[in-house]
The first five atom37 places (N, CA, C, CB, O) and aatype in JSON, in Angstrom:
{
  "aatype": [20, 20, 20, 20, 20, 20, 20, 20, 20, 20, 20, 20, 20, 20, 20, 20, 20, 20, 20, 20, 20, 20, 20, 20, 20, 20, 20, 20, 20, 20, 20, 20, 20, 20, 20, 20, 20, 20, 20, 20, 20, 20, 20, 20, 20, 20, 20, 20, 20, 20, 20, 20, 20, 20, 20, 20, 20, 20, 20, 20, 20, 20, 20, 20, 20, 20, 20, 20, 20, 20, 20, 20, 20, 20, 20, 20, 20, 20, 20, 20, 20, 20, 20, 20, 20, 20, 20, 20, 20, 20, 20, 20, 20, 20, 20, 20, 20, 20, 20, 20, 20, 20, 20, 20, 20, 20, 20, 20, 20, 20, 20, 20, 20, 20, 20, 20, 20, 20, 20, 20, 20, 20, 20, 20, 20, 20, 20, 20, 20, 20, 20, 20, 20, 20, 20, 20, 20, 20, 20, 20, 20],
  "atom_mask": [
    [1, 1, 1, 1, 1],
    [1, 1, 1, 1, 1],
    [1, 1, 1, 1, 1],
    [1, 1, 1, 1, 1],
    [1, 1, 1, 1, 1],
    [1, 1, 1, 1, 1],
    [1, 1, 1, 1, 1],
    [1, 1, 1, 1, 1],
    [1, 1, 1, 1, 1],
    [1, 1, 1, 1, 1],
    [1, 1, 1, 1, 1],
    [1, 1, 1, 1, 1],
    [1, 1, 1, 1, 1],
    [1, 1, 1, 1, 1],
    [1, 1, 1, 1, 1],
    [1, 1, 1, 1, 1],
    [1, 1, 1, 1, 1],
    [1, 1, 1, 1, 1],
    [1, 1, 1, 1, 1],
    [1, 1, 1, 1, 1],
    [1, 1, 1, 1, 1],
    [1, 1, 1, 1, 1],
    [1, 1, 1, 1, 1],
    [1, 1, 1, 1, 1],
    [1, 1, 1, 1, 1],
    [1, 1, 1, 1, 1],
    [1, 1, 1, 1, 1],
    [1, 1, 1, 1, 1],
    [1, 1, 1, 1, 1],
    [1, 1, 1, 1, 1],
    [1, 1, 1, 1, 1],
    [1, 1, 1, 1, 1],
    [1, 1, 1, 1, 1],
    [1, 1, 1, 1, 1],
    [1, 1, 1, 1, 1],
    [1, 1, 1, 1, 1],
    [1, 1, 1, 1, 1],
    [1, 1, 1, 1, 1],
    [1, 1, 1, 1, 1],
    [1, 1, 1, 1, 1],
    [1, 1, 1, 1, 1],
    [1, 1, 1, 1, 1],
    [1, 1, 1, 1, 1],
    [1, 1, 1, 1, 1],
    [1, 1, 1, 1, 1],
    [1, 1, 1, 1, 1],
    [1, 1, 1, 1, 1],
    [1, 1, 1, 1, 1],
    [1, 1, 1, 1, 1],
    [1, 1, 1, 1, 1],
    [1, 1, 1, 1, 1],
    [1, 1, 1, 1, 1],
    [1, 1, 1, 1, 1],
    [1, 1, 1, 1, 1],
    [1, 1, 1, 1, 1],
    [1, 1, 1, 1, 1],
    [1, 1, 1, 1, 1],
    [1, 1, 1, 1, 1],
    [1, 1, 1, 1, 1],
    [1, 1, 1, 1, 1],
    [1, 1, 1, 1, 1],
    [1, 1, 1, 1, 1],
    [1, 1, 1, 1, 1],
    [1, 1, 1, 1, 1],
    [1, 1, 1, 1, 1],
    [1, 1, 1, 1, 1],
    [1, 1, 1, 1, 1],
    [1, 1, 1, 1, 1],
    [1, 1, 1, 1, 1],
    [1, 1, 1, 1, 1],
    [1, 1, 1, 1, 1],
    [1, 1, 1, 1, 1],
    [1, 1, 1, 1, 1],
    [1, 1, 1, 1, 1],
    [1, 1, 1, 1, 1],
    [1, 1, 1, 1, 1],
    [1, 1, 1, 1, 1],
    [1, 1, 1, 1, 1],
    [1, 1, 1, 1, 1],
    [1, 1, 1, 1, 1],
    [1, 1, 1, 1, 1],
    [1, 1, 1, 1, 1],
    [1, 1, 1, 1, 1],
    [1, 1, 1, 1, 1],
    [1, 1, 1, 1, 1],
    [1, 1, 1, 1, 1],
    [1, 1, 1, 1, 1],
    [1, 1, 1, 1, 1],
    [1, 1, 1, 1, 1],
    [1, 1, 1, 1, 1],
    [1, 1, 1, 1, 1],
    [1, 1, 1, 1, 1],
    [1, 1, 1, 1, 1],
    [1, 1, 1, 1, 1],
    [1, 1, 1, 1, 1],
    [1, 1, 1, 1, 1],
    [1, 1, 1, 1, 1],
    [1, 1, 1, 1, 1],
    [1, 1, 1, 1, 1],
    [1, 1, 1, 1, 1],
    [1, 1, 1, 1, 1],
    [1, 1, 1, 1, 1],
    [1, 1, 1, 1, 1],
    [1, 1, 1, 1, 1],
    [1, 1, 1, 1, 1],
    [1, 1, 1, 1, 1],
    [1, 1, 1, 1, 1],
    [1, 1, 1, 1, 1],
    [1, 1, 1, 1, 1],
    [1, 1, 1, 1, 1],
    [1, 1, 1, 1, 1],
    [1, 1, 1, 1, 1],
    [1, 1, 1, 1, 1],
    [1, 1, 1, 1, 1],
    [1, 1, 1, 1, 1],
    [1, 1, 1, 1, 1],
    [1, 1, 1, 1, 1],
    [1, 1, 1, 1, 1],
    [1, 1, 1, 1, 1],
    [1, 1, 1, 1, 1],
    [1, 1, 1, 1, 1],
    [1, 1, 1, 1, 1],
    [1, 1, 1, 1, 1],
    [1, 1, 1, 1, 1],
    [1, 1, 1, 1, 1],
    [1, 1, 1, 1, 1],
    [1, 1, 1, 1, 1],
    [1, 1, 1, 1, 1],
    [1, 1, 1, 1, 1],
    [1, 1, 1, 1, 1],
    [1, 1, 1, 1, 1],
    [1, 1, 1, 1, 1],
    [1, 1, 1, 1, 1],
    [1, 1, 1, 1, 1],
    [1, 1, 1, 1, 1],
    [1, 1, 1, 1, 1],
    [1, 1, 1, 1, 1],
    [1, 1, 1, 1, 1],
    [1, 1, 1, 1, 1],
    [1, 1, 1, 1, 1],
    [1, 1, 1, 1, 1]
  ],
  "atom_positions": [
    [[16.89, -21.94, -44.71], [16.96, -20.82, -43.81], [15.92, -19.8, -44.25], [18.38, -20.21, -43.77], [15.81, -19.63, -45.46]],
    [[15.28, -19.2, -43.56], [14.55, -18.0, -43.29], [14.82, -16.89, -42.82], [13.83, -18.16, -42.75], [15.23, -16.86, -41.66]],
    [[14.73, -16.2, -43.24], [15.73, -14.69, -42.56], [14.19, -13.29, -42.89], [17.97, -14.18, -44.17], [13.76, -12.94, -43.99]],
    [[13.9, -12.98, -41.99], [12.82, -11.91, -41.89], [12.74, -10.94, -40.9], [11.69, -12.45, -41.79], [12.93, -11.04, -39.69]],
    [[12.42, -9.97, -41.59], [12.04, -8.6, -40.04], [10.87, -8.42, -40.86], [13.27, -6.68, -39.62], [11.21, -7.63, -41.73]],
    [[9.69, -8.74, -41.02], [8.56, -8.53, -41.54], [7.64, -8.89, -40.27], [8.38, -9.33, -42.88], [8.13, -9.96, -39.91]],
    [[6.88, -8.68, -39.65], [5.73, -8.83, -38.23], [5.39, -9.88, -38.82], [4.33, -7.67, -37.78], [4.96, -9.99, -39.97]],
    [[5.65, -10.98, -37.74], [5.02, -12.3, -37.67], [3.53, -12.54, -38.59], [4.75, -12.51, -36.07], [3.55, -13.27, -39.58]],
    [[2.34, -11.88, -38.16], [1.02, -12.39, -38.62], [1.01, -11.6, -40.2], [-0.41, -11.9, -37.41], [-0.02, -11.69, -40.86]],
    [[2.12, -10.88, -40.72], [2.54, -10.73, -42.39], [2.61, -12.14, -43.3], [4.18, -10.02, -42.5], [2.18, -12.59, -44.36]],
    [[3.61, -12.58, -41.96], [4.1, -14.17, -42.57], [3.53, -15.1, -42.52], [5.07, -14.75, -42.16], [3.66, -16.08, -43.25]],
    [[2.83, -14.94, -41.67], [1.8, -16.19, -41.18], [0.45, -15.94, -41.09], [2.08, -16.69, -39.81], [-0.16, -15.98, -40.03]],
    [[-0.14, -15.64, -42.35], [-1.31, -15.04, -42.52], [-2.04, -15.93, -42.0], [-1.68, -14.64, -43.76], [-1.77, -17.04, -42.45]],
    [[-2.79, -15.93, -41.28], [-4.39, -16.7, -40.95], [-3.86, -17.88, -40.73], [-5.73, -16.82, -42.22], [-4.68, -18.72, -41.09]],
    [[-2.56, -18.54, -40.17], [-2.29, -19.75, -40.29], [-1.7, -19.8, -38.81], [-1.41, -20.13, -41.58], [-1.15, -20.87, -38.57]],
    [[-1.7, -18.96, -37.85], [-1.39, -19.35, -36.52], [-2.35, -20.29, -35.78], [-1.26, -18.19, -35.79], [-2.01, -21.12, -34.93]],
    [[-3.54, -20.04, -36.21], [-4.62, -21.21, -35.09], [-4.76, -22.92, -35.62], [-6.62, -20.52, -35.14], [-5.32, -23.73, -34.88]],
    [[-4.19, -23.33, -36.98], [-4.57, -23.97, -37.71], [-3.1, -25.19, -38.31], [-5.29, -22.91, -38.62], [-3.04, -26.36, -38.69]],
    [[-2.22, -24.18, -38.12], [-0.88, -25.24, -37.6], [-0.36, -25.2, -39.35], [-1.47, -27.38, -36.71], [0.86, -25.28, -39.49]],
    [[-1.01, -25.11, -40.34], [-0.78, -25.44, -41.54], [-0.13, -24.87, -42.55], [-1.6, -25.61, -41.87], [-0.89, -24.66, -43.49]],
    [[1.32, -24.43, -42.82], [2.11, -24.26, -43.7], [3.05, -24.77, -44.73], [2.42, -23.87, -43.3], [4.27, -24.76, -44.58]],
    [[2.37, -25.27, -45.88], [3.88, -25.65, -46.93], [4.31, -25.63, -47.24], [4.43, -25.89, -47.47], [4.65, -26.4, -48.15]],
    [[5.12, -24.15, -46.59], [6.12, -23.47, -46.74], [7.39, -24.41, -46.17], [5.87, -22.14, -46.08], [8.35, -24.97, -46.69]],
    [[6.72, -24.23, -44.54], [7.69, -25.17, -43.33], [7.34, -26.76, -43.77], [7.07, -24.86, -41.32], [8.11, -27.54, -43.22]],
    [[6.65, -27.21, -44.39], [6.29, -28.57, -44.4], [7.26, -28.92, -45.77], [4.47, -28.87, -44.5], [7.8, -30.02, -45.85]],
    [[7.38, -28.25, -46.48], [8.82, -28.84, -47.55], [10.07, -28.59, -46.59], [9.13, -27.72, -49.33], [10.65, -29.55, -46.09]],
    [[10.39, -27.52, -46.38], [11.38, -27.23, -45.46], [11.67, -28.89, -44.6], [10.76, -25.82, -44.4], [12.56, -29.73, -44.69]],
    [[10.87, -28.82, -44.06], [10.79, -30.13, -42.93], [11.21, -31.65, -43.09], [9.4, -30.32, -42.59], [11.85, -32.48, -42.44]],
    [[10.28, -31.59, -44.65], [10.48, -32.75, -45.32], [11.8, -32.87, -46.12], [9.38, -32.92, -46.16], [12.1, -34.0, -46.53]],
    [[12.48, -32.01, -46.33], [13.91, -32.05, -47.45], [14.87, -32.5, -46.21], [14.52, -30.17, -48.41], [15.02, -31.73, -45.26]],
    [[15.48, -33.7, -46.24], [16.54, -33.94, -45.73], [18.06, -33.79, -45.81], [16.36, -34.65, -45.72], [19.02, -34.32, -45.25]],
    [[17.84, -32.45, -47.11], [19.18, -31.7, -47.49], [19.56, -30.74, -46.65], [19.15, -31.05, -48.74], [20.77, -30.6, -46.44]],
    [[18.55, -29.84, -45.98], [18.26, -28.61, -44.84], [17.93, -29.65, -43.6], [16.7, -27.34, -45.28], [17.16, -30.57, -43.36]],
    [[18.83, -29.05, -43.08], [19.19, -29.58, -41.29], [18.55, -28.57, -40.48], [21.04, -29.58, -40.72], [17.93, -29.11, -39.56]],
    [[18.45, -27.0, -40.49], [18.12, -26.48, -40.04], [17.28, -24.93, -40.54], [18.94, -26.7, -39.47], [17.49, -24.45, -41.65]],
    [[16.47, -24.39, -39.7], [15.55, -23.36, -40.7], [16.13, -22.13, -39.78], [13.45, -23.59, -40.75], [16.62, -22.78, -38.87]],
    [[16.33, -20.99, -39.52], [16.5, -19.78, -39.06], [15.55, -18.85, -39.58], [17.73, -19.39, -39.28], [15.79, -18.5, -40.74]],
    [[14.3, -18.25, -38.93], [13.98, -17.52, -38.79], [14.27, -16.53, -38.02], [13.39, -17.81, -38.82], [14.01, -16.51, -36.82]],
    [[15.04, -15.33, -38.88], [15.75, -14.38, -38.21], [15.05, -12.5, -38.07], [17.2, -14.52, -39.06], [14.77, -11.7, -38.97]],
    [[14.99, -12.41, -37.01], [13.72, -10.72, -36.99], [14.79, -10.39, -36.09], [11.53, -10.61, -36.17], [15.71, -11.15, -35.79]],
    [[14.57, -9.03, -35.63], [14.96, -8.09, -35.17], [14.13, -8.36, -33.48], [14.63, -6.81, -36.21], [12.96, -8.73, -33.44]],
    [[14.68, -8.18, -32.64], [14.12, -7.7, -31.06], [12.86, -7.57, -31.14], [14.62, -6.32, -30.44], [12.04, -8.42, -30.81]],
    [[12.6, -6.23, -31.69], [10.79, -5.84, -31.66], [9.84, -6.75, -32.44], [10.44, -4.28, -32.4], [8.73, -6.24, -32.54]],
    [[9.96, -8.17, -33.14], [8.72, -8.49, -33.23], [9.01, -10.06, -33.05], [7.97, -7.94, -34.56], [8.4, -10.96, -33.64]],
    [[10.27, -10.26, -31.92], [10.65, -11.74, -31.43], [8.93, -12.06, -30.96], [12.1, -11.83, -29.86], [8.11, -12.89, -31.35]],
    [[8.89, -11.14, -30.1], [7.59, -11.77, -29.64], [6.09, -12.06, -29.89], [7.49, -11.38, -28.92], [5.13, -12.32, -29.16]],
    [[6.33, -11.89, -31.52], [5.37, -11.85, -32.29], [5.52, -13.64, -33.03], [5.56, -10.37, -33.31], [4.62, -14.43, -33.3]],
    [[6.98, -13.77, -33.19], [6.65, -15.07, -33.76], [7.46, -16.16, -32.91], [7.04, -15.12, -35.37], [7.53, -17.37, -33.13]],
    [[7.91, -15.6, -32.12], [7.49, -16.98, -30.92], [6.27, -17.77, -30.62], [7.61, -16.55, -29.62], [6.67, -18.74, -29.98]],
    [[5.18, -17.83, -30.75], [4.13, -18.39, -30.12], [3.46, -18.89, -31.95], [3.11, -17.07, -28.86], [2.55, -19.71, -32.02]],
    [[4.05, -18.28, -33.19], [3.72, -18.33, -34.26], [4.31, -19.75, -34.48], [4.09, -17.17, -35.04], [3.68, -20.64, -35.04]],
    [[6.23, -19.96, -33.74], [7.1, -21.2, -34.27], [6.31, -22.3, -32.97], [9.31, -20.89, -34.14], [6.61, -23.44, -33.32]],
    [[5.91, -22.33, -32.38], [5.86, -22.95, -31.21], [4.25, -23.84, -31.39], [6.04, -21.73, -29.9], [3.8, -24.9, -30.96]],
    [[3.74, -22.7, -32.28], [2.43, -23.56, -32.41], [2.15, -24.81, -33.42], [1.44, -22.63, -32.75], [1.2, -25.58, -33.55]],
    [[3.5, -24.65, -34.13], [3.6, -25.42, -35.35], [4.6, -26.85, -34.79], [4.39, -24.34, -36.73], [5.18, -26.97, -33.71]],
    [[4.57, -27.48, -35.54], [5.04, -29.39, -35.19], [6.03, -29.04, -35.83], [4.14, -31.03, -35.85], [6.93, -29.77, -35.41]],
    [[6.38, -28.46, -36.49], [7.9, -28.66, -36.95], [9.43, -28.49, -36.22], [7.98, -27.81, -37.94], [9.62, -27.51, -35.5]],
    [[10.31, -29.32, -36.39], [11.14, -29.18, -35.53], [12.72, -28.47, -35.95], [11.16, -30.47, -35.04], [13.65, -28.16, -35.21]],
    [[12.57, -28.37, -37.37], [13.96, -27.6, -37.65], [13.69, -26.43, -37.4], [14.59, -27.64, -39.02], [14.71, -25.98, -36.86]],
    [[12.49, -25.2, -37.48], [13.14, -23.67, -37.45], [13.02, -23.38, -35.73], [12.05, -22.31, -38.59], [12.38, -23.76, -34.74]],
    [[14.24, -22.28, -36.17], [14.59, -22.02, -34.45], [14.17, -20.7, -34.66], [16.37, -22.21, -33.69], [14.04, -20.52, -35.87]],
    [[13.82, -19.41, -33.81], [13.93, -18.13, -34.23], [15.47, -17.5, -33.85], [12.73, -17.36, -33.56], [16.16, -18.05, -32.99]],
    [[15.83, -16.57, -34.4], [17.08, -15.87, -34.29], [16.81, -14.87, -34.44], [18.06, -16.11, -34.99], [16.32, -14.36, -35.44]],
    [[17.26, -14.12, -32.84], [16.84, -12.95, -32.95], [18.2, -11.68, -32.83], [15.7, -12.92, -31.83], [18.97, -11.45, -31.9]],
    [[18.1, -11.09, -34.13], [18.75, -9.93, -34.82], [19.21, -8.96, -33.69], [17.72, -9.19, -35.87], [18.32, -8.69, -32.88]],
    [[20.45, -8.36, -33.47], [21.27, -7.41, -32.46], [20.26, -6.06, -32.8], [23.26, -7.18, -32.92], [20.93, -5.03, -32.88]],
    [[18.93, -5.87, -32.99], [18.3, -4.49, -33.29], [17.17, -4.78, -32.69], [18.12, -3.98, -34.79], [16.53, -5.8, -32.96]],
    [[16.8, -3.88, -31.8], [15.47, -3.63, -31.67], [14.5, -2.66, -31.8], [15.34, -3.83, -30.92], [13.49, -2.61, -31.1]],
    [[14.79, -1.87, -32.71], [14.04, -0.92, -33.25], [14.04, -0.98, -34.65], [14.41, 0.25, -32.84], [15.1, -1.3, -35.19]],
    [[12.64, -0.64, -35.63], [12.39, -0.98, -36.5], [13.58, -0.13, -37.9], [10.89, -0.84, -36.35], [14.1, -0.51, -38.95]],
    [[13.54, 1.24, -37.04], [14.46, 2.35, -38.32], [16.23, 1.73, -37.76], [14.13, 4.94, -37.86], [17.21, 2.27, -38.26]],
    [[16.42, 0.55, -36.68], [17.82, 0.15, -36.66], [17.94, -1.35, -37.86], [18.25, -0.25, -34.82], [19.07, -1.64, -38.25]],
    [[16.84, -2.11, -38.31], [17.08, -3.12, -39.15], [18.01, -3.08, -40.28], [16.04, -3.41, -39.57], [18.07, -2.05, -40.94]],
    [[18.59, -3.89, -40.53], [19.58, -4.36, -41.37], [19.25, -4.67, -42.55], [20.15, -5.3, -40.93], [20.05, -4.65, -43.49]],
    [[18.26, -4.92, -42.62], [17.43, -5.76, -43.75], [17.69, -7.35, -44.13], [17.69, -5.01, -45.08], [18.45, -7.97, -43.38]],
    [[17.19, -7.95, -45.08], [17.57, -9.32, -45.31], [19.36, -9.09, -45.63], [16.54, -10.06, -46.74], [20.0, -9.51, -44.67]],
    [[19.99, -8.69, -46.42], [21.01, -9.05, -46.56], [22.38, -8.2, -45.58], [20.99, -9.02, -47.96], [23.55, -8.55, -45.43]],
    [[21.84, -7.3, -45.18], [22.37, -6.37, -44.51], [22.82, -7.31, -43.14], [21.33, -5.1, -44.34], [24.0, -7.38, -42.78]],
    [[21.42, -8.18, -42.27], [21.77, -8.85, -41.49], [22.4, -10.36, -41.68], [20.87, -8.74, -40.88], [22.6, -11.04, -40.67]],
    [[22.58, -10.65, -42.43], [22.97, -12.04, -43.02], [24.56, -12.17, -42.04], [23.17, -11.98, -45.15], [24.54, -12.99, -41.12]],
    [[26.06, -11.25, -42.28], [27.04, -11.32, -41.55], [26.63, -11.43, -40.06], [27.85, -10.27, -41.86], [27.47, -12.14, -39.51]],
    [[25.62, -11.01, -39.11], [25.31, -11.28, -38.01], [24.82, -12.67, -37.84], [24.54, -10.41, -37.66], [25.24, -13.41, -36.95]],
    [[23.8, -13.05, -38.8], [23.02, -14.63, -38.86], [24.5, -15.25, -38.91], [21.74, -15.11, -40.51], [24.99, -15.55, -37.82]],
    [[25.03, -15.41, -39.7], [26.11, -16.24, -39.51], [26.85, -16.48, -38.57], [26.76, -16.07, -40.11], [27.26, -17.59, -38.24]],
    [[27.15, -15.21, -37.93], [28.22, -15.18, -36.64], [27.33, -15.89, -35.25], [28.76, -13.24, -36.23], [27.79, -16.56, -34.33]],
    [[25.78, -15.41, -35.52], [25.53, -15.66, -33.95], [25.04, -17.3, -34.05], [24.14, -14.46, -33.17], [24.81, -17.9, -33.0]],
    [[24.91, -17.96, -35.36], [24.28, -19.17, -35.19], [25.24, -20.21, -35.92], [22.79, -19.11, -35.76], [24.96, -21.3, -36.43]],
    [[26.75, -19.38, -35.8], [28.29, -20.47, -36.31], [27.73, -20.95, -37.88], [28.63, -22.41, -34.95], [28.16, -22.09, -38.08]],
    [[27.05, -20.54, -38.84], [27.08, -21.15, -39.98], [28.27, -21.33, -40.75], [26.31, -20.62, -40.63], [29.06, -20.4, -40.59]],
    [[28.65, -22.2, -41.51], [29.97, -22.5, -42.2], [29.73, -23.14, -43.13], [30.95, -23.14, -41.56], [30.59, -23.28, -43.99]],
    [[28.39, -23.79, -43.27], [28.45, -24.47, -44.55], [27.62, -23.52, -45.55], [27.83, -26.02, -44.45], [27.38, -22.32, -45.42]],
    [[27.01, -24.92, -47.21], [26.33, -23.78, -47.85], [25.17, -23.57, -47.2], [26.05, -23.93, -49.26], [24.81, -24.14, -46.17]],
    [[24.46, -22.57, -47.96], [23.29, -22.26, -46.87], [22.36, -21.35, -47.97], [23.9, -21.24, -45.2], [22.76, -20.7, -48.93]],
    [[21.3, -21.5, -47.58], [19.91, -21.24, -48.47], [19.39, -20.12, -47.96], [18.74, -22.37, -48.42], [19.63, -20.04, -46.76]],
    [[18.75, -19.18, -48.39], [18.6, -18.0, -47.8], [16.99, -17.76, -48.79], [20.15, -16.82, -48.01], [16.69, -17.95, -49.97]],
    [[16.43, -17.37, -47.91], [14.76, -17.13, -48.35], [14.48, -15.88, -47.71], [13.54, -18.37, -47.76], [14.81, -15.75, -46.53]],
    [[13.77, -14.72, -48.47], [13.64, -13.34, -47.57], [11.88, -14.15, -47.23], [13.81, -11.23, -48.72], [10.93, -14.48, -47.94]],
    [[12.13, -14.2, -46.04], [10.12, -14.58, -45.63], [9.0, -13.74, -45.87], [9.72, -14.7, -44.02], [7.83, -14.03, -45.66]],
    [[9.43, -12.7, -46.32], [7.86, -11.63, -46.7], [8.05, -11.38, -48.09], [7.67, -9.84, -45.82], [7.6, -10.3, -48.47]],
    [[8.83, -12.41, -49.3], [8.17, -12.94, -50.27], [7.6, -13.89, -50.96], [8.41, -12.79, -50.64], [7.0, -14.64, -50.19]],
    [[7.5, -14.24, -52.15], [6.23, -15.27, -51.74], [7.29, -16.43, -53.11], [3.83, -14.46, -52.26], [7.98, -15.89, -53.98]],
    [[7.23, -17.26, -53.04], [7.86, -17.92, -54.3], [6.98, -19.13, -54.78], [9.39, -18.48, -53.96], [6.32, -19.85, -54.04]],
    [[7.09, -19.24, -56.28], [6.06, -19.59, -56.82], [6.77, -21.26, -57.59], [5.47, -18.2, -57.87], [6.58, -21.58, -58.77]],
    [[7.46, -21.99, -56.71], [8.23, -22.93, -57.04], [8.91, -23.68, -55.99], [9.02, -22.45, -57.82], [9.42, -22.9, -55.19]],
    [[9.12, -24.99, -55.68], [9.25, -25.85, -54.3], [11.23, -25.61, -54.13], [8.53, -28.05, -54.63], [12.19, -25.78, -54.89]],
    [[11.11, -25.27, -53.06], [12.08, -25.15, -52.39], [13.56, -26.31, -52.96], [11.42, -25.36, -50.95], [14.74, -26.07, -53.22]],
    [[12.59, -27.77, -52.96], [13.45, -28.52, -53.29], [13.48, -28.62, -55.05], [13.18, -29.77, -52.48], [14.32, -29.45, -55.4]],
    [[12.99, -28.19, -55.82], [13.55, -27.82, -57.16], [14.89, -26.95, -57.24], [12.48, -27.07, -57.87], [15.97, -27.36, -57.65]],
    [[14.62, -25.76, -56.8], [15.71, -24.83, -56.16], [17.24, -25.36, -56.1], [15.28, -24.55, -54.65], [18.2, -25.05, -56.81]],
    [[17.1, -26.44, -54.83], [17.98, -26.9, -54.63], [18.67, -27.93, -55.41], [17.77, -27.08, -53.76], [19.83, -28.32, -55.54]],
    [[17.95, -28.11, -55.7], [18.13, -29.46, -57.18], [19.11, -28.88, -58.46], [16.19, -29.83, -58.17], [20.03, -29.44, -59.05]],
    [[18.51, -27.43, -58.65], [19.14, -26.46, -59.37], [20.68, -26.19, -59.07], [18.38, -25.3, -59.17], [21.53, -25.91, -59.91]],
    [[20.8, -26.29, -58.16], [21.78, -25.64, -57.59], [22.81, -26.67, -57.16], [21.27, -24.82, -56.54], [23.94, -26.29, -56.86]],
    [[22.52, -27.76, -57.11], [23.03, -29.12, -57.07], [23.76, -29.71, -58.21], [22.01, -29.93, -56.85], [24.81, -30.33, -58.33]],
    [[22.88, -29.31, -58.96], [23.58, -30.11, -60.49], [24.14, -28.89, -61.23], [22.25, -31.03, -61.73], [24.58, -29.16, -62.34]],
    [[24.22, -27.64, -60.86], [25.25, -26.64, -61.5], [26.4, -26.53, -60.36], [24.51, -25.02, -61.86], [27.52, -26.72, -60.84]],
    [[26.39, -26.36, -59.44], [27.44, -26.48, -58.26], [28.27, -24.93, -58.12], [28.65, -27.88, -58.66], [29.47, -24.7, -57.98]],
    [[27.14, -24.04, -58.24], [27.99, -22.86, -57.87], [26.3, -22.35, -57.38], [29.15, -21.86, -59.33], [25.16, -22.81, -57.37]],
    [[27.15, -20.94, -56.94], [26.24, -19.59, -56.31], [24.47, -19.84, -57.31], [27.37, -17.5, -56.94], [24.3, -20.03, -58.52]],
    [[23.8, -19.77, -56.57], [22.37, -19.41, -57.27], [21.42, -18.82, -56.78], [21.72, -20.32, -57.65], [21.04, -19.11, -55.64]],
    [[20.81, -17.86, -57.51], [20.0, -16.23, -57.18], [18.65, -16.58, -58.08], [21.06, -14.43, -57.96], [18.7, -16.83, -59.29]],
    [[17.41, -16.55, -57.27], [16.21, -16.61, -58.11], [15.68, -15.45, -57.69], [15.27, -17.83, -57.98], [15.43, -15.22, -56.51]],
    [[15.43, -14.46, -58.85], [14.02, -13.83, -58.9], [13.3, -13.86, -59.42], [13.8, -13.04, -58.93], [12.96, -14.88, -60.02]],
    [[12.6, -12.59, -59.49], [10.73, -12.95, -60.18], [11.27, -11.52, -60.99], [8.62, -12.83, -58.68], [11.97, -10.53, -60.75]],
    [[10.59, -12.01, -61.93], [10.64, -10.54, -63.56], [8.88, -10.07, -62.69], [10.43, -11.6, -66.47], [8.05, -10.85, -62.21]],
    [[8.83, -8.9, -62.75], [7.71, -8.02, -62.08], [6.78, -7.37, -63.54], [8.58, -6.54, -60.95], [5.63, -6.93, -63.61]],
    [[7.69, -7.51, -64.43], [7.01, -7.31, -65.67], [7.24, -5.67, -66.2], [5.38, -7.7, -65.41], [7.49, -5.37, -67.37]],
    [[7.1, -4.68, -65.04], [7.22, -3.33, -65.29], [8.88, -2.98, -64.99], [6.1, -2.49, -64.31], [9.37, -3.17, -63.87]],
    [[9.79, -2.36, -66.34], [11.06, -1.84, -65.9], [11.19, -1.39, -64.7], [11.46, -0.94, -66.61], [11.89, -1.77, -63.75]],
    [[10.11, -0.15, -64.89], [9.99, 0.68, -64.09], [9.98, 0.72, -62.38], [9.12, 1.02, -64.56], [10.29, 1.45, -61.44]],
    [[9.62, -0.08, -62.57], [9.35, -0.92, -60.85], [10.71, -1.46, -60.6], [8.05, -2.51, -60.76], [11.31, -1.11, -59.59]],
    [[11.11, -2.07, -61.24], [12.65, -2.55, -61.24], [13.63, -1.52, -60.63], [13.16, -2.83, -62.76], [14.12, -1.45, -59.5]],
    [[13.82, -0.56, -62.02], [14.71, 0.53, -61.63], [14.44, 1.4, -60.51], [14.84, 1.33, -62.63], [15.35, 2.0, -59.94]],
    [[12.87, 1.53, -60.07], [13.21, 1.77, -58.89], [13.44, 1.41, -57.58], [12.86, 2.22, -58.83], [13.91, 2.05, -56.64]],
    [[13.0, 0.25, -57.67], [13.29, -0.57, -56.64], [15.0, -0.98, -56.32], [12.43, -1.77, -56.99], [15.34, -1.52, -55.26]],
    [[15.82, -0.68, -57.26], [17.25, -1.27, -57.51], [17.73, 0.43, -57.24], [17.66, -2.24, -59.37], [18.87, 0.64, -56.82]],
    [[16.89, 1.47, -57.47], [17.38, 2.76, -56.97], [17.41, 3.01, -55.51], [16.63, 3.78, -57.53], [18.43, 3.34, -54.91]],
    [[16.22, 2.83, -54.94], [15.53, 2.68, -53.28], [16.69, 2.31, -52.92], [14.19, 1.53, -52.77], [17.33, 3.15, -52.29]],
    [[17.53, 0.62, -53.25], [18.12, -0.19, -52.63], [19.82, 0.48, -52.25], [17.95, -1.52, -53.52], [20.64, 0.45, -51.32]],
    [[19.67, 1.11, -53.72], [21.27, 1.2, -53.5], [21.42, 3.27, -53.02], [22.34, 0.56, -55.57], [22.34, 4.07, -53.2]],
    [[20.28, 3.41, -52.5], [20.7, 5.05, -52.09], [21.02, 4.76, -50.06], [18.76, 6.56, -52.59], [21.35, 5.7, -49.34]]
  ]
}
């Protein structure tokens, strides 16, 4: 799953005319993920409609978020209880914020998470505390 309110050509840098992502092409290829959700808000559906449409892949659908204004977004986790409700999810489910970048295959991840058999959270160490604490301040005011 993919879950984003980031403007389409953020996510899809230079790769709308050219079809080529291996991002969606592991996605595609893992026969553990049945389905991809790319989830935005109203105001930039129509930015990556013509972004999913140009690409051969057939699991991501877009899902588009009960907001259409940018200061109404939910954020990645904020909208997650809506992703669920409007697209019946019930099983486990993989969650990727799309306007970051990860430096490791999707299906390792899952592999991880397979052979421990509980909840699993990857981030990236940024290197500076400082950036941390405030970023974990931003989040929670």
């Amino acid at each position: 799953m993919v879950h984003n309110g980031t403007p389409a050509e953020e996510v899809f840098p230079n790769r709308r005319y050219n079809g080529d992502d291996p991002f969606f092409e592991e996605l595609e290829a893992d026969t553990r993920i049945q389905n991809v959700y790319v989830s935005t808000n109203a105001s930039f559906a129509e930015e990556f409609e013509p972004c999913l449409a140009d690409r051969p892949y057939e699991k991501p659908t877009l899902s588009i978020e009960e907001t259409s204004q940018e200061n109404e977004t939910l954020g990645v986790v904020g909208a997650l209880p809506q992703l669920v409700g409007r697209e019946g999810l019930s099983e486990e489910t993989l969650i990727i914020a799309g306007d970051n970048y990860i430096s490791f295959g999707v299906g390792d991840f899952i592999d991880h998470f397979d052979s421990h058999g509980t909840p699993t959270i990857a981030t990236y160490d940024v290197g500076v505390v400082e950036v941390l604490e405030t970023a974990v301040m931003s989040s929670g005011s």
